[in-house]
Legacy VTK file of the C-alpha trace (Angstrom):
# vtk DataFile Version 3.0
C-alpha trace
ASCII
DATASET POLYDATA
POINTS 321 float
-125.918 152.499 41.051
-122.559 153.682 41.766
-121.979 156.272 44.162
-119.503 159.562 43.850
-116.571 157.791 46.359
-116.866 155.016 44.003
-116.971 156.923 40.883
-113.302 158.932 42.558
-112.034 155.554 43.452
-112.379 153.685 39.810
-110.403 157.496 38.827
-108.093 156.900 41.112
-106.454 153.702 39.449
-106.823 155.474 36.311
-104.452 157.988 37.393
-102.258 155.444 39.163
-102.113 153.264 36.121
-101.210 156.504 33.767
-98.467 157.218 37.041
-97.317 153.874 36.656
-97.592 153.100 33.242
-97.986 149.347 34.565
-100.605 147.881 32.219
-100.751 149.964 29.361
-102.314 149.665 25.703
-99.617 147.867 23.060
-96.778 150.709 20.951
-94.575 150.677 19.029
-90.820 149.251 19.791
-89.532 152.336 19.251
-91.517 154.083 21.865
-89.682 151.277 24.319
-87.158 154.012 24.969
-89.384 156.615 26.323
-92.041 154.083 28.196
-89.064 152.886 30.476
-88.744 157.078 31.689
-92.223 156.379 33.161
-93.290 157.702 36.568
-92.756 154.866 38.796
-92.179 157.327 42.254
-95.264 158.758 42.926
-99.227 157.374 43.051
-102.524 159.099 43.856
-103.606 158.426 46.721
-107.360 159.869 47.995
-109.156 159.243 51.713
-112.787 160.168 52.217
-111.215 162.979 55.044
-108.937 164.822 52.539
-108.879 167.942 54.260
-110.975 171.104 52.920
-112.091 169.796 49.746
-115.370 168.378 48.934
-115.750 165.064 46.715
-116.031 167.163 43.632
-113.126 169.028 44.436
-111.315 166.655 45.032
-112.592 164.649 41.617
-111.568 167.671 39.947
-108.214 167.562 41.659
-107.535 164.128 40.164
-108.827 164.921 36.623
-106.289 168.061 36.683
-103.372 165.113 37.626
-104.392 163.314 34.859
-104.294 166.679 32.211
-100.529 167.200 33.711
-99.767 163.360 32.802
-101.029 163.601 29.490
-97.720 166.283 28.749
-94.957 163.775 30.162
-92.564 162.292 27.771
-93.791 158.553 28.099
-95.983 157.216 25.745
-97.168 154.990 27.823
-98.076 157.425 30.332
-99.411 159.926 27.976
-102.349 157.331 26.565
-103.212 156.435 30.048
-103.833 159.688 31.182
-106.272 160.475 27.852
-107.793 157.325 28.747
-108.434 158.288 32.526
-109.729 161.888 31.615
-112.246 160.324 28.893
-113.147 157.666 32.013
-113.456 160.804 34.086
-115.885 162.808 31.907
-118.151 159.468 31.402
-118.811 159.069 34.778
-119.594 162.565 36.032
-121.199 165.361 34.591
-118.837 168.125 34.496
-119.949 170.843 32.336
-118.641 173.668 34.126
-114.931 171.892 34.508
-114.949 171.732 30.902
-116.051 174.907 30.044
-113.091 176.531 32.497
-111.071 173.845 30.710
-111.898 172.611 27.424
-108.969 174.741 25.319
-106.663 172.925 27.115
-108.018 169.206 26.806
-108.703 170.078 23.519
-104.624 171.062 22.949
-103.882 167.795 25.004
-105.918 166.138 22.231
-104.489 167.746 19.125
-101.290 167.211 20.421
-101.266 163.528 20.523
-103.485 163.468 17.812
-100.756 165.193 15.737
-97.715 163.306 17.170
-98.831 159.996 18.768
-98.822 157.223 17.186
-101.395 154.307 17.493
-102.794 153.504 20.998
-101.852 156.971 21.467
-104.335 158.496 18.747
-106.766 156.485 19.581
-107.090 157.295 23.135
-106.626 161.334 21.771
-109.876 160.490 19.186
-112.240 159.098 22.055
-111.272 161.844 24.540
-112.135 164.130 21.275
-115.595 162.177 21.402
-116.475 162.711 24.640
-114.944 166.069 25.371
-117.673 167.291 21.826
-120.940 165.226 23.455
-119.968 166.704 26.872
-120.441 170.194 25.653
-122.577 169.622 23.033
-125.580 171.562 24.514
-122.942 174.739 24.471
-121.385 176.461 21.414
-118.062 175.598 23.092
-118.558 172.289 21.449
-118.723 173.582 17.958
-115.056 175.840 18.707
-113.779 171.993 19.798
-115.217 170.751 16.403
-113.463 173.849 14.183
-110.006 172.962 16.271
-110.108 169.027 16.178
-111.869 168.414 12.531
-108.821 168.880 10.283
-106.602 167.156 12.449
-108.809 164.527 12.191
-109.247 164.587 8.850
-105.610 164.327 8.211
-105.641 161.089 10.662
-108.432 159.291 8.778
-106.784 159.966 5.102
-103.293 158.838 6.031
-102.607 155.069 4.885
-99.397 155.255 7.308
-101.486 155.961 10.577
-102.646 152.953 12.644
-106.141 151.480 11.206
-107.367 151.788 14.928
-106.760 155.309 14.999
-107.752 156.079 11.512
-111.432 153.934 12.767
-111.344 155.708 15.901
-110.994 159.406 14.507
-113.528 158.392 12.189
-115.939 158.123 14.780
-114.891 161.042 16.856
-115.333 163.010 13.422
-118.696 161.994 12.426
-120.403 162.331 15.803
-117.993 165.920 16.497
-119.898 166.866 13.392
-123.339 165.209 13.947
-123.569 167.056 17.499
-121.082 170.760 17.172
-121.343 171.218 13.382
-123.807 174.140 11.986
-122.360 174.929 8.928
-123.665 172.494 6.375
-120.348 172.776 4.298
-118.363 171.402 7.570
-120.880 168.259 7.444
-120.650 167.568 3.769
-116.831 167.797 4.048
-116.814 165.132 6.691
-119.366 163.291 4.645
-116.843 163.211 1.960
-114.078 161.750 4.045
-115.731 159.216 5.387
-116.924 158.567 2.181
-113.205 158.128 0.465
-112.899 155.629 3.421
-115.619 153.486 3.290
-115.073 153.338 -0.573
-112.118 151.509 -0.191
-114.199 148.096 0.147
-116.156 149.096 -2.930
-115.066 147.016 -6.080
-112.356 147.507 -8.094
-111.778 148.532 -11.690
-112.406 145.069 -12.979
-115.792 144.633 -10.356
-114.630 142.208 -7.645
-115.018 143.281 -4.631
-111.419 143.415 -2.164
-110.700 141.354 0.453
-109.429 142.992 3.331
-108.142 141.743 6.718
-110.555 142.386 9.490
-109.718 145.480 11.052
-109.795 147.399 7.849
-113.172 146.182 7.054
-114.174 147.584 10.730
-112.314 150.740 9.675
-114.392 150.788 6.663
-117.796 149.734 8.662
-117.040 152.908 10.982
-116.998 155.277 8.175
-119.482 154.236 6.633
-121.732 154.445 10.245
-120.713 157.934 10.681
-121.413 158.628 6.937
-125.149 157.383 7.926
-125.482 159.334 10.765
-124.502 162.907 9.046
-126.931 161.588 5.968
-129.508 162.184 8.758
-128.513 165.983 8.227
-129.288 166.360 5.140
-132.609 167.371 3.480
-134.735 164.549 1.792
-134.171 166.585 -1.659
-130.432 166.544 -1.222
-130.666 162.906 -0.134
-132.353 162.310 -3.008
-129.985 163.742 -5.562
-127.245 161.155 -4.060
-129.770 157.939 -3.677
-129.024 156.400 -6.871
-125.247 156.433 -6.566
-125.048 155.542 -2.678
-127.949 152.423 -3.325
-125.848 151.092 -5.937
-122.810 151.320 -3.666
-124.716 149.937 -0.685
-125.743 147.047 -2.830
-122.121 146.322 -4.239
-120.887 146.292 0.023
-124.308 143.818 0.152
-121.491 141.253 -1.545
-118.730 141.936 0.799
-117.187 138.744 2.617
-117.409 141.002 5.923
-120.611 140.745 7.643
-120.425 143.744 9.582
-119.911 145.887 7.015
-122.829 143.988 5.085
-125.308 144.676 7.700
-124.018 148.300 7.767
-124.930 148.771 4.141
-128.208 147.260 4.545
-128.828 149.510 7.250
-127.801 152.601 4.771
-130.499 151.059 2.360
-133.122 151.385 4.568
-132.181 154.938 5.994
-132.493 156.311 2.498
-135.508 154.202 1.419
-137.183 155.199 4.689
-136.169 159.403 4.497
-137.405 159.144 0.741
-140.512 157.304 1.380
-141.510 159.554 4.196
-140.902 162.402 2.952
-141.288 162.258 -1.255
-142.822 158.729 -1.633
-141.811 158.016 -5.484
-138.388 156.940 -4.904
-137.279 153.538 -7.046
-134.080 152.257 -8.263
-133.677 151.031 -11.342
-132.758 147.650 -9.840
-134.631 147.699 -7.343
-136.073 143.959 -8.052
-131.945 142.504 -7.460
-131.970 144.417 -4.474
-134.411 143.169 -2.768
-133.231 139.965 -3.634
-130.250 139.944 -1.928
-131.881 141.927 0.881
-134.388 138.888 1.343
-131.540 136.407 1.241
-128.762 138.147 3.706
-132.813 138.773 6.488
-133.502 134.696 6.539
-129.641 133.216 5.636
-127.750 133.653 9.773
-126.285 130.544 9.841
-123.941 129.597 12.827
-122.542 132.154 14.557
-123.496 134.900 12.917
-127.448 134.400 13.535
-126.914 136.795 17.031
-125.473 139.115 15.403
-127.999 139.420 12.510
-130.795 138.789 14.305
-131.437 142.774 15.157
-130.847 143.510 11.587
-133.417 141.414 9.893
-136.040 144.039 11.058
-134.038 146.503 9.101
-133.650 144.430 6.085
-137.416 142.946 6.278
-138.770 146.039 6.582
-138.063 147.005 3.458
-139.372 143.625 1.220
LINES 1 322
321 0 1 2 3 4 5 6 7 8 9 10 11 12 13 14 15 16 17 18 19 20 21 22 23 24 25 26 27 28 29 30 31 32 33 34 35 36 37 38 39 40 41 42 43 44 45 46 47 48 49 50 51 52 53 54 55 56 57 58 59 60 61 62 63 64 65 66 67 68 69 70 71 72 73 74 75 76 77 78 79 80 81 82 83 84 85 86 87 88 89 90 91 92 93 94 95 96 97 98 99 100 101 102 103 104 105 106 107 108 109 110 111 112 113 114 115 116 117 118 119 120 121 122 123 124 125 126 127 128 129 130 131 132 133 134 135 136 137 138 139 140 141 142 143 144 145 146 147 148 149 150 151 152 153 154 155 156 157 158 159 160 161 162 163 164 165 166 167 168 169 170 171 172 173 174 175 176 177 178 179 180 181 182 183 184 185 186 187 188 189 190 191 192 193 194 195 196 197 198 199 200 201 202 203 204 205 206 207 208 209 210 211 212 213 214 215 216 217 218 219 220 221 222 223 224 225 226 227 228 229 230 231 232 233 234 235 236 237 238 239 240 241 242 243 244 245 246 247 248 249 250 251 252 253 254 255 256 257 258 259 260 261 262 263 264 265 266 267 268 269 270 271 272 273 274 275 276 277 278 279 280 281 282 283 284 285 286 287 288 289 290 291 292 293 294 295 296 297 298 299 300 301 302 303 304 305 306 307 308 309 310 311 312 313 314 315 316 317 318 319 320
């Protein structure tokens, strides 16, 4: 178990490395202009004697660092800071920080959500993440929510942002909502935009299915997770006045060449076979006899390498033959 001077230590290269800028995530070449401004003067330094502040202080005094580093010009040092604040809040509990300071983190995050680019973003969207789940037992965390969501939004519909941010603010979007969100309009909104995502690897006009390069299938995979989790939301009549449509989707993404994303669709099967049987009990697709087939034959086919990673999905899929 690690202990508080270990937890300020491990913060204490985080800062250092945002100071530094020495081993940061991958940007753009033309960022290379800015990264070379980088801080290269000044490090944090921390002894267990720093006088007159206690180890939380003096936490708090290094998390503070990192909000100032997240405002310098460099890119580089910019997404290291994020990075070291969302580090920061993992490791430590520090509700009433937040709550003193969350309108602020939350501008450092819209801000580099809005004009970062890449690495950038997708350090903003996890910060986003954890700054919502950290406050999520206070209605601070729906205000965070209200500010971040159409930023977000705008993120995961643009087909010029980096797939790793648009995958990344998918995620901070579907759990933001899942855990901040009460108005049921807010939800379904999301729903839809992770929706329009995850539709992309549906078929085409002419029924073949595309063939995307693997990081926009894991884009698509994410969307379609978060789309799951707000389904959980919903009532089992409302689910049910959408089962039809979303089954026969799931069981086109059943055919997709990526195997996450196939096992993520199987997984949206049985959520809405399981909410439906529970709570109506005469749910049945029209196909339901294909279905299962292909269910049956992606729970007992794992060849190679990929029998690890089905192996905790042929519960799932078996569940439901």
């Amino acid at each position: 178990m690690r202990t508080p001077q270990q937890d300020s230590h491990s913060l204490i290269n985080q800062i250092t490395l945002a100071q530094s800028a020495g081993e940061a995530l991958p940007v753009a070449d033309d960022d290379t202009a800015s990264i070379t401004s980088d801080k290269t003067d000044s490090t944090a330094q921390i002894t267990d004697g720093e006088e007159g502040l206690s180890e939380m202080e003096t936490y708090e005094q290094k998390v503070r660092e990192a909000m100032d580093l997240a405002l310098e010009k460099s890119v580089q040092t910019r997404t290291n800071a994020l990075t070291a604040l969302t580090t920061a809040f993992q490791k430590r509990v520090m509700t009433q920080f937040l709550l003193d300071n969350y309108q602020t983190i939350t501008d450092l995050v819209e801000r580099s959500l809005r004009k970062g680019r890449g690495p950038e973003q997708v350090a903003a969207a996890r910060l986003a993440t954890t700054l919502v789940v950290s406050l999520s037992p206070v209605a601070e965390a729906e205000k965070v929510f209200k500010t971040l969501n159409p930023i977000l939004t705008v993120l995961v519909t643009d087909p010029s942002a980096a797939v790793a941010a648009r995958q990344d603010g998918a995620l901070a979007m579907a759990l933001s909502a899942f855990l901040a969100c009460h108005d049921l309009a807010d939800v379904t909104a999301a729903m839809n935009t992770l929706h329009t995502l995850f539709a992309g690897s549906l078929p085409k006009g002419n029924g073949e299915l595309p063939n995307h390069p693997p990081a926009v299938s894991a884009m698509h995979t994410a969307a379609l997770n978060g789309f799951c989790l707000l389904l959980c939301l919903l009532s089992p009549t409302t689910i049910y006045t959408m089962a039809n449509k979303l089954v026969k989707e799931m069981f086109d993404l059943l055919g997709s060449s990526d195997l996450d994303l196939r096992i993520q669709a199987g997984e949206a099967v049985a959520l809405i076979y399981e909410t439906l049987e529970y709570m109506m009990r005469d749910y049945s697709w029209n196909r339901e006899a294909d279905l299962c087939s292909v269910l049956k034959e992606l729970a007992t086919d794992s060849p190679g390498s990929e029998q690890k990673r089905t192996g905790s999905n042929r519960e799932h899929l078996s569940g439901m033959l």
